[in-house]
C-alpha positions in Angstrom: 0.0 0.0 0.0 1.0 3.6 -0.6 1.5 6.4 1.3 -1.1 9.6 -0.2 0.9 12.1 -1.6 1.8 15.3 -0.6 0.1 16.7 -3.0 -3.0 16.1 -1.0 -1.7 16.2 2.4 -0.3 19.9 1.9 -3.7 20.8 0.6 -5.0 19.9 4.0 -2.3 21.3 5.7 -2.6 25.0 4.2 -6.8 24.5 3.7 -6.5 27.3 0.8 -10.6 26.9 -0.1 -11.3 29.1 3.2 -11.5 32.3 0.6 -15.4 33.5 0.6 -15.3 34.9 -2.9 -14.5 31.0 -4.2 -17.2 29.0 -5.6 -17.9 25.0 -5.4 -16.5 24.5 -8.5 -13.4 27.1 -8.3 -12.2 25.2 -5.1 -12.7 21.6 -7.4 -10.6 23.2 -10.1 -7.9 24.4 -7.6 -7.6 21.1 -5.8 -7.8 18.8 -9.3 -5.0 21.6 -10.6 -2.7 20.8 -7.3 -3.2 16.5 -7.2 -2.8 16.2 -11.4 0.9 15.3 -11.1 -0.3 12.5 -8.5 -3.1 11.2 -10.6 -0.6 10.9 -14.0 1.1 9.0 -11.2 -1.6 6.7 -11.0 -2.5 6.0 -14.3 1.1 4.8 -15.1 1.3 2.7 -12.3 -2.3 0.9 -13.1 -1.3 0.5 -16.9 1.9 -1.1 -16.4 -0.2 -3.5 -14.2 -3.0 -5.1 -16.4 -4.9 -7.5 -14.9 -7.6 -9.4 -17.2 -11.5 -9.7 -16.3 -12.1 -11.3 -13.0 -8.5 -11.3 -12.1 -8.1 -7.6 -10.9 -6.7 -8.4 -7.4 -3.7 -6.2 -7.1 -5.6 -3.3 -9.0 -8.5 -4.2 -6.4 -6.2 -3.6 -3.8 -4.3 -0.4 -5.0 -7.5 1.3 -5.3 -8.3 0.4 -1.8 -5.2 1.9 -0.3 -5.4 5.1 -2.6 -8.9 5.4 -1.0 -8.4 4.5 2.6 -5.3 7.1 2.5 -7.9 9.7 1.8 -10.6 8.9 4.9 -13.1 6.7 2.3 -14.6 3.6 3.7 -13.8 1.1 2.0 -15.1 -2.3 1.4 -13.5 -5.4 -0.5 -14.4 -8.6 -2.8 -17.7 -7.1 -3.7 -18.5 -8.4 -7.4 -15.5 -10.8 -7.1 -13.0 -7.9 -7.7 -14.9 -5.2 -7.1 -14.3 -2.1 -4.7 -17.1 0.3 -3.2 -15.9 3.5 -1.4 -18.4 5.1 0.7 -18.1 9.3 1.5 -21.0 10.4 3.9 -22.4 6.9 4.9 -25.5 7.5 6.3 -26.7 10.7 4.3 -29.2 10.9 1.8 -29.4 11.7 -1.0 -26.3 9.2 -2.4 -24.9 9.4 -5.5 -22.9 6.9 -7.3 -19.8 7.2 -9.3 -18.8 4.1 -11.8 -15.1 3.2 -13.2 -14.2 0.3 -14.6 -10.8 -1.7 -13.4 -10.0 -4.3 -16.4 -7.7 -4.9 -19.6 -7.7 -6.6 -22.8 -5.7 -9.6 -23.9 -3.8 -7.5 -26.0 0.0 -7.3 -26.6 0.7 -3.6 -26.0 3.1 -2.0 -28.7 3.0 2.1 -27.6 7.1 1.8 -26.1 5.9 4.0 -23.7 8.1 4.1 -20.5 5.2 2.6 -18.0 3.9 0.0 -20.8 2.1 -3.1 -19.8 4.6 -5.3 -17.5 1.9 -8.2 -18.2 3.2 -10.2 -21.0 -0.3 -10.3 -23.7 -2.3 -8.0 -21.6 -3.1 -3.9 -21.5 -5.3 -1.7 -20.5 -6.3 -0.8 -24.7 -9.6 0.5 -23.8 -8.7 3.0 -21.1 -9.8 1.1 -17.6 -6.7 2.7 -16.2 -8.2 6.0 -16.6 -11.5 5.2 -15.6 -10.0 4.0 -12.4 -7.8 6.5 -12.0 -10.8 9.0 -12.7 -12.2 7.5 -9.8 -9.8 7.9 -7.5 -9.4 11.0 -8.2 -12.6 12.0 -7.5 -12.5 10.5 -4.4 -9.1 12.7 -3.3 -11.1 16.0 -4.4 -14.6 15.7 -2.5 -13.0 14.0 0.7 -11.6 17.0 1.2 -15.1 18.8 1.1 -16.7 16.0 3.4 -18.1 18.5 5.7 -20.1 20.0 3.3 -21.0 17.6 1.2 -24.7 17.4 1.1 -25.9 14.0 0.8 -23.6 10.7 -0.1 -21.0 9.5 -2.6 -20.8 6.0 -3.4 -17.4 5.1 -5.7 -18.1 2.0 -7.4 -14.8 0.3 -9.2 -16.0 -2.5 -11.3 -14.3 -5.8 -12.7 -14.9 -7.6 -15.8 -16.6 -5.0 -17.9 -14.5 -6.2 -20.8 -16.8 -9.7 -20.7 -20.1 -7.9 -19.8 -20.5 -9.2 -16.2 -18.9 -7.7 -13.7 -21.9 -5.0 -13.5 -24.2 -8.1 -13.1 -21.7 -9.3 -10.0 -21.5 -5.3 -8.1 -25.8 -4.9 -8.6 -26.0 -8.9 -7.1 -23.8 -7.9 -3.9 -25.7 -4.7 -3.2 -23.3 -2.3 -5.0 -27.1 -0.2 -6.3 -28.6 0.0 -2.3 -30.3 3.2 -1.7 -28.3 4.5 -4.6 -30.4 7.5 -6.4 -28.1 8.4 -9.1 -25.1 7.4 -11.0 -22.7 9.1 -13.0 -20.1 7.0 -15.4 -17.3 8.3 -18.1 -15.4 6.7 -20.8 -12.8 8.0 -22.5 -13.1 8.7 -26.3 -9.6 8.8 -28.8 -11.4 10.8 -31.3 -12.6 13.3 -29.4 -9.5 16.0 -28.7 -8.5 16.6 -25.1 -9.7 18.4 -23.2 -13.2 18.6 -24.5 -16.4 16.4 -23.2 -18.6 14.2 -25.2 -22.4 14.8 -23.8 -25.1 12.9 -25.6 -28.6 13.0 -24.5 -30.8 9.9 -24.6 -29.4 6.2 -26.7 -25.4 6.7 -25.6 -24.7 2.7 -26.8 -26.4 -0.4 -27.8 -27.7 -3.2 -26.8 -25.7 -6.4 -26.8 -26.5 -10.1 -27.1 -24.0 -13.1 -27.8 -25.8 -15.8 -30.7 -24.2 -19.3 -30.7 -25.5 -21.1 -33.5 -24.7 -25.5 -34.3 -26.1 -26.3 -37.9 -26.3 -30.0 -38.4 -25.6 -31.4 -41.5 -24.7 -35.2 -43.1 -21.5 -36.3 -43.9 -20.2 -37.5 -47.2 -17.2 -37.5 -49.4 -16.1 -34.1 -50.6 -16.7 -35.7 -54.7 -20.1 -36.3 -54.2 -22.2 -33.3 -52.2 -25.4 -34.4 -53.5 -25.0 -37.3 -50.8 -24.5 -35.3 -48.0 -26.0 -32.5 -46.6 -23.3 -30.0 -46.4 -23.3 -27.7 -43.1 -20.4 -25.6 -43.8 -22.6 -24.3 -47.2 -25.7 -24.4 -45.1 -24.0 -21.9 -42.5 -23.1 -19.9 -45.5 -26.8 -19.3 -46.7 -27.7 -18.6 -42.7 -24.8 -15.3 -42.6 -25.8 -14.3 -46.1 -29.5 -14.7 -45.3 -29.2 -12.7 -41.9 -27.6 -10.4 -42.9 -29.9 -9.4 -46.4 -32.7 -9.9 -44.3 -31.5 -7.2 -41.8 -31.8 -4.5 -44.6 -35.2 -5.9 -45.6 -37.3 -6.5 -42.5 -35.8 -3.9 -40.2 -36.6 0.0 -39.8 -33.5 1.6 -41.2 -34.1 4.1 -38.1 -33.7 1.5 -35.6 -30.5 -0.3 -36.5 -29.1 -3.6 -36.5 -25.5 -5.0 -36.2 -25.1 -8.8 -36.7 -21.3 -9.9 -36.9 -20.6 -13.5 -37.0 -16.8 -13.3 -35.9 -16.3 -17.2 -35.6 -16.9 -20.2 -37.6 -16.0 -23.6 -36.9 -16.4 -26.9 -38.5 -15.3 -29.9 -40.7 -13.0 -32.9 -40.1 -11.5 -33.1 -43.5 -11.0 -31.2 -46.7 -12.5 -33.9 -48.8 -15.4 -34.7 -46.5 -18.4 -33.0 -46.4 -18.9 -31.5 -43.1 -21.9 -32.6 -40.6 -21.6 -29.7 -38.3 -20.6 -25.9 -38.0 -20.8 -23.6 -35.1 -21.2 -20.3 -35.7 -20.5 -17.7 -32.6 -21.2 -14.0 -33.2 -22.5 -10.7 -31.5 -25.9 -8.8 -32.1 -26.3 -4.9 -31.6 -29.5 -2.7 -31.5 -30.5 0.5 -30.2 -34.2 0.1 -30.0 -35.7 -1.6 -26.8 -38.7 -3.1 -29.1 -36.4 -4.4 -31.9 -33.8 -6.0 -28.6 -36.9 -7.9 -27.7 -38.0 -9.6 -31.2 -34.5 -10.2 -32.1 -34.3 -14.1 -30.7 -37.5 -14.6 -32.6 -36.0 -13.2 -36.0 -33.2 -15.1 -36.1 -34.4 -18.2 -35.2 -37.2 -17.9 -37.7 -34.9 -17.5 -40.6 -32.3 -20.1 -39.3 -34.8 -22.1 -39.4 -36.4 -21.7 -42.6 -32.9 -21.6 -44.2 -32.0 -24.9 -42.3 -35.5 -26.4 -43.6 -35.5 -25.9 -47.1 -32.1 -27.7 -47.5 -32.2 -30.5 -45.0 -29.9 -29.5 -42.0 -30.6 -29.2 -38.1 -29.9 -26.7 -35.7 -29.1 -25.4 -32.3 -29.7 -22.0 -31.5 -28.4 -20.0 -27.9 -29.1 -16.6 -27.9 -27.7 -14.9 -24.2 -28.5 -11.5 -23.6 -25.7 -10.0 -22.6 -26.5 -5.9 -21.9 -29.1 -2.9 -22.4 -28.8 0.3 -24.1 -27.5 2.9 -22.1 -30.0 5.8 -22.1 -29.0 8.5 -20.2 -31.3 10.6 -18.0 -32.2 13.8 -19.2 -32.2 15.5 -16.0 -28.4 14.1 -15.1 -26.9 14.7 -18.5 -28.1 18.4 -18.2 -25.8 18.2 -14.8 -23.3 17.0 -16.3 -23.5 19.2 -19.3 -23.6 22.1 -17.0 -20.7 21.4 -15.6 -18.4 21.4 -18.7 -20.2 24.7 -19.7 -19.6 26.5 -16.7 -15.4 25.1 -16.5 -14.5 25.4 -20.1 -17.2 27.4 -21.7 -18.4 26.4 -25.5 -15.6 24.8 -26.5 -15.1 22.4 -23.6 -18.3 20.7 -24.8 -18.8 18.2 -27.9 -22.8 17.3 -28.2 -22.7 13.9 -29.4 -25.3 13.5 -32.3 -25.2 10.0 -33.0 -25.2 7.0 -30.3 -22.2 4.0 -30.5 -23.2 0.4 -31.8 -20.4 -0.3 -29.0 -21.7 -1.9 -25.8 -21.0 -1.3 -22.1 -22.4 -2.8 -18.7 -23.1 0.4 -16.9 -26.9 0.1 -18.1 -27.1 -2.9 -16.1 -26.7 0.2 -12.9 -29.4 1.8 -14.8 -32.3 -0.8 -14.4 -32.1 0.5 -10.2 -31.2 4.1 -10.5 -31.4 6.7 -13.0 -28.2 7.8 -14.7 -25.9 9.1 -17.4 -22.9 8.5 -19.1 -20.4 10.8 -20.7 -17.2 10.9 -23.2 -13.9 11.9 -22.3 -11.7 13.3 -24.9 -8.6 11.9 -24.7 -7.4 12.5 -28.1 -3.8 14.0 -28.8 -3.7 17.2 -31.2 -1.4 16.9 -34.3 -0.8 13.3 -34.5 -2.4 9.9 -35.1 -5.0 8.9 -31.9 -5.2 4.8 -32.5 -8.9 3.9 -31.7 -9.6 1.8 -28.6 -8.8 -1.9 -28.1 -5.5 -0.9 -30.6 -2.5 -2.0 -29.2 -0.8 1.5 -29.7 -3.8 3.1 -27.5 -2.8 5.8 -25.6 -4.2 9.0 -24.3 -3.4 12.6 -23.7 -2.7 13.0 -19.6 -4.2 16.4 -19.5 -7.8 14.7 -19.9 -7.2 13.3 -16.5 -7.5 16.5 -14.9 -10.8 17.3 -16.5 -12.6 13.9 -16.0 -11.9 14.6 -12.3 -13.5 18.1 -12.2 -16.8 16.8 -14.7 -17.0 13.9 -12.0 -16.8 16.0 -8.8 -18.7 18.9 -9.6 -21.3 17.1 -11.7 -21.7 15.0 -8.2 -21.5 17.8 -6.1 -24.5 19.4 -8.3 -26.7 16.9 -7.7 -26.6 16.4 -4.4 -27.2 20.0 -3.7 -29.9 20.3 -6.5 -31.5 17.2 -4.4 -31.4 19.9 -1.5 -33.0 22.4 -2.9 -35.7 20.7 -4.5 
C-alpha cells in the first residue's frame, strides 16, 4: 500500500478553499490543478499492471489503499474484484460514481516508458483512466466531506471487458439506496480536453448468438450425398444479414457480426456440423426484444429448405445505455460553466459499441459521458489498438466533470 501524496496532504495542511469569494466549483478546479501530477502518477502505475476480467486483485487492492489514505470507507471482494468506497455513509441523498478496473488480452506496442509489465495483456480500452478518474474524484470531494450534502458511493467494477462484472457489483448490493449514477469513458477521437455529452441512446444493446447447424456427412466428390453444413452456415450469414436491410426500420439499426466459424473434419469430406458464434447490436428496446424470434425464424427456414438441423443459444448480454435527461443536463452544466463552449462536444449520433453500466441503470437513473482523450497533431489509435494511448491532460478534466457534476446533484436534491 501507498502512502497519499503530498500533494494532497499539503492541501489539508494549508486549507487554501477558506477564501469566501470562491465557488464550489473554483475550489474543485484548484484542488484537481494541485493533485494532477499524483493522478498521472496513478494511471502509469495501473497500466503497467493489467490484470484481465475477474482477475483484478492487485488493481483491487491499490484502489483500496489510494482510497483509505484519503478517509473513504472502504469495502473489498464485492462483485469478485470489485471495490465500493463510501463518503457520507449514512446521508441521503447518495450518489454513485462508476469506473471500470480491467484490460484486454492484448500485446501492448506504444514503447511508452510505463507499458504493460503483463506479457499479452493492456489496458487498450482505457480502464486505467476510468479507475484513476475515480480515484481521483475521491481525493477531491473527501476533502469537502463537511459539506457535502448528501452521499457519494465510488463504485470500481471488474470484468466489464466480458459484460458481467456490472451483473456481480448490482447482485452484492453495489445499487442500495443509490439515487443516481454518473459514469465516463474516455473517447480517442474526441481531442483533449473537450467532453462528449449525448442525451438519450449513448450505446447499444448487446446479445452473444451461438449457432450449431447440423448437416450429413459425405465425401467431398459427391455433395449431392451429404447434406453440407459448412454451405448451409453460408446461406444462414448471407440470409441474416440481407434480411437485416429488408425487414428492419433503417431508423432503428441492426448489427449482426458473426466473428467465428468452426467446423469440418477433412478437406474432402463434407462436413456434418458448423458452429457459428457472433454478436448482435441494436439501439431500439422493441427491436432488442423480437431479435431471438428473428433469427431463429430465418435459421430455421434456411436450415428447412435444405435438409440441415440446428441449435440455436441466444444470451442476452446488456441494455442500451439511455442517459437521464435531468443528469446529462448536470453534467453538461458542468463542462459549460469550467470550459465554456468549447469544452463541450454534443454527441449527435449514439455508439453500436456496448457497455455494462446500463445494467446500474435498471435500479437508478443515470448518465454517461465521453472523455476526450485525443492527442492534437498526431495519429490517436482507436480503442482496443495495441498502440492506444491517451493525452494526460484529460485526467484533470474527467476529475473536475465527476466531482462537480456529483456535487450538483446532491445540492440540487437539497433544494428541491
Amino acid at each position: 500500500m501507498f502512502a497519499l501524496s503530498s500533494h494532497l496532504s499539503d492541501t489539508r495542511e494549508r486549507r487554501p478553499f477558506g477564501v469566501t469569494n470562491l465557488t464550489m466549483l473554483d475550489r474543485i478546479q484548484r484542488l484537481a490543478k494541485e493533485i494532477a501530477p499524483r493522478l498521472i502518477e496513478i494511471r502509469r502505475h495501473i497500466h503497467s499492471h493489467p490484470e484481465l476480467s475477474g482477475h483484478e486483485y492487485q488493481t483491487a487492492t491499490y484502489v483500496a489503499g489510494v482510497l483509505s489514505s484519503c478517509g473513504v470507507q472502504v469495502r473489498e471482494g464485492v462483485g469478485k474484484t470489485g471495490v465500493i468506497g463510501e463518503l457520507g455513509t449514512h446521508q441521503q441523498p447518495r450518489v454513485a460514481i462508476r469506473t471500470d478496473m480491467d484490460a484486454l488480452p492484448i500485446t501492448e506496442r506504444t514503447g511508452l516508458p510505463f507499458a504493460s509489465r503483463n506479457p499479452g495483456v493492456m489496458h487498450a480500452c482505457g480502464h486505467d483512466v476510468h479507475t484513476t478518474l475515480g480515484l481521483g474524484t475521491a481525493m477531491v470531494l473527501s476533502q469537502f466531506l463537511d459539506e457535502l450534502p448528501g452521499a457519494v458511493r465510488f463504485i470500481f467494477q471488474p470484468a466489464e471487458e466480458i459484460a458481467q462484472g456490472a451483473h456481480w457489483m448490482v447482485a452484492e448490493g453495489a445499487m442500495a439506496e443509490v439515487d443516481a449514477i454518473f459514469g465516463v469513458h474516455v473517447f480517442p477521437s474526441i481531442p483533449s480536453p473537450i467532453v462528449g455529452v449525448r442525451y438519450g441512446a449513448l450505446t447499444a444493446a448487446a446479445d452473444d448468438l451461438e449457432l450449431t447447424i447440423t448437416g450429413e456427412s459425405g465425401h467431398g466428390a459427391r455433395p449431392y450425398e451429404a447434406v453440407d453444413a459448412i454451405w448451409i452456415a453460408a446461406q444462414v450469414i448471407t440470409t441474416l444479414q440481407q434480411a437485416i436491410s429488408r425487414t428492419h426500420n433503417p431508423l432503428r439499426p441492426v448489427v449482426l457480426t458473426i466473428g467465428k466459424i468452426q467446423g469440418g473434419r477433412a478437406p474432402n469430406a463434407i462436413a456434418d456440423s458448423v458452429q457459428l458464434l457472433g454478436t448482435v447490436r441494436s439501439l431500439h428496446p422493441e427491436t432488442h426484444r423480437e431479435l431471438p424470434d428473428w433469427i431463429e425464424n430465418i435459421v430455421a427456414g434456411v436450415c428447412k429448405t435444405y435438409g440441415a438441423g440446428y441449435e440455436m443459444n441466444y444470451r442476452r448480454l446488456v441494455p442500451s445505455v439511455f442517459n437521464d435527461t435531468a443528469l446529462t443536463q448536470i453534467v453538461e452544466s458542468t463542462v459549460r460553466q469550467a470550459w465554456g463552449e468549447t469544452g463541450m462536444q454534443l454527441l449527435m449520433e449514439p455508439s453500436l459499441g456496448a457497455e455494462d453500466f446500463s445494467v446500474y441503470l435498471d435500479h437508478a437513473p443515470g448518465t454517461m459521458f465521453r472523455l476526450g482523450v485525443g492527442h492534437a497533431n498526431q495519429r490517436n489509435y482507436a480503442l482496443h489498438h495495441p498502440q492506444f494511448d491517451i493525452d494526460e491532460k484529460a485526467i484533470m478534466t474527467g476529475v473536475i466533470t465527476l466531482a462537480y457534476s456529483a456535487w450538483q446533484y446532491l445540492s440540487r436534491w437539497q433544494t428541491d
